[in-house]
N, C-alpha and C positions, 0 to 999 in steps of 0.2 A: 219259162217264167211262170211264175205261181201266183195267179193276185186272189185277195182277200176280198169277200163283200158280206156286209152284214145283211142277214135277208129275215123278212117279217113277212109271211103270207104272200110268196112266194117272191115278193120284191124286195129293192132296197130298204132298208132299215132305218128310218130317220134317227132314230137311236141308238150311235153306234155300241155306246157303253154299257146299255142296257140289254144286246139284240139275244136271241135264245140261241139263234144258230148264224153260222156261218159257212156258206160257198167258197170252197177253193179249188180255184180253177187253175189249171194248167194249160195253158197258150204257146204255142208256137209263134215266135213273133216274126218268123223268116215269111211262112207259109203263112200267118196272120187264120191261124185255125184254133180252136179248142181241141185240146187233146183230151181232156177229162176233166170229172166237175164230183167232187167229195163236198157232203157236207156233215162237218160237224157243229155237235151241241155244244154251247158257248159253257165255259166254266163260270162257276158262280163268281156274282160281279165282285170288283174287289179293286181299288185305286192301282193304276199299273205294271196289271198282271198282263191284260191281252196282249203286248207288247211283246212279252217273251214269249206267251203262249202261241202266237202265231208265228213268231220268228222259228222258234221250236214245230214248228209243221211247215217250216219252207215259205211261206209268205213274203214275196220281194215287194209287192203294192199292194195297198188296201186303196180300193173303188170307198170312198164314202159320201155319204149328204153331208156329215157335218159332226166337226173333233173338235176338242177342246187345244188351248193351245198346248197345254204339257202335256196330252196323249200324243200331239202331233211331235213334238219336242223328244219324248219315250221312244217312239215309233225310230225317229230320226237315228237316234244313239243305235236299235238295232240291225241300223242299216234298211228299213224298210220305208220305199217312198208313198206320200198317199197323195190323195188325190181328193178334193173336198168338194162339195156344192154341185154333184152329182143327180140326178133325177132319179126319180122311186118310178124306177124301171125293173124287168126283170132279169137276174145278174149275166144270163147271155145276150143280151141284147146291149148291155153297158159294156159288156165286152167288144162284142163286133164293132160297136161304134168305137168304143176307145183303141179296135184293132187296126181300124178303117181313118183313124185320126177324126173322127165326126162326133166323137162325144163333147158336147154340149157341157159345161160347169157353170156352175151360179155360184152365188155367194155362201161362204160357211155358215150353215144354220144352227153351229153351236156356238154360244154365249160366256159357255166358262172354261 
């Protein structure tokens, strides 16, 4: 599995739509291991694009703090599940705990 995390100096992103780069992590969900961790630079922002853009590099879950409802809704249509109100942690540590079932989620911190 492939999950998606927006990362800002070297953590989570509070801002998913705005974030420069993105973590994509490769997990073994049998073994609950990281297989590998690519990051790329976010395309210039642009109302939903990221949606394809990561569907288009394998992304099955994006890790987030906080989406709007029609990003979440975008995401939906390409089959990509997320995950919202996540802690600005650093993107393997949200891993092991979301590997470990101990990730922790709060409330969506985005508003529109």
């Amino acid at each position: 599995m492939k999950i998606a995390i927006p990362v800002a100096d070297g953590r989570l992103s509070a801002h998913f739509g705005h974030c420069r780069l993105f973590a994509l992590i490769d997990v073994d969900i049998e073994t609950k291991n990281i297989i590998k961790r690519e990051d790329h630079d976010a395309p210039p922002h642009e109302p939903g694009l990221l949606p394809s853009w990561l569907a288009e590099r394998g992304a099955e879950m994006i890790i987030a703090g906080g989406m709007g409802q029609r990003a979440l809704d975008l995401f939906s249509q390409q089959g990509i599940r997320v995950l919202v109100g996540a802690p600005n942690q650093k993107p393997e540590d949200l891993i092991a705990q979301y590997l470990d079932g101990t990730l922790q989620t709060g409330d969506n911190v985005c508003d529109h």
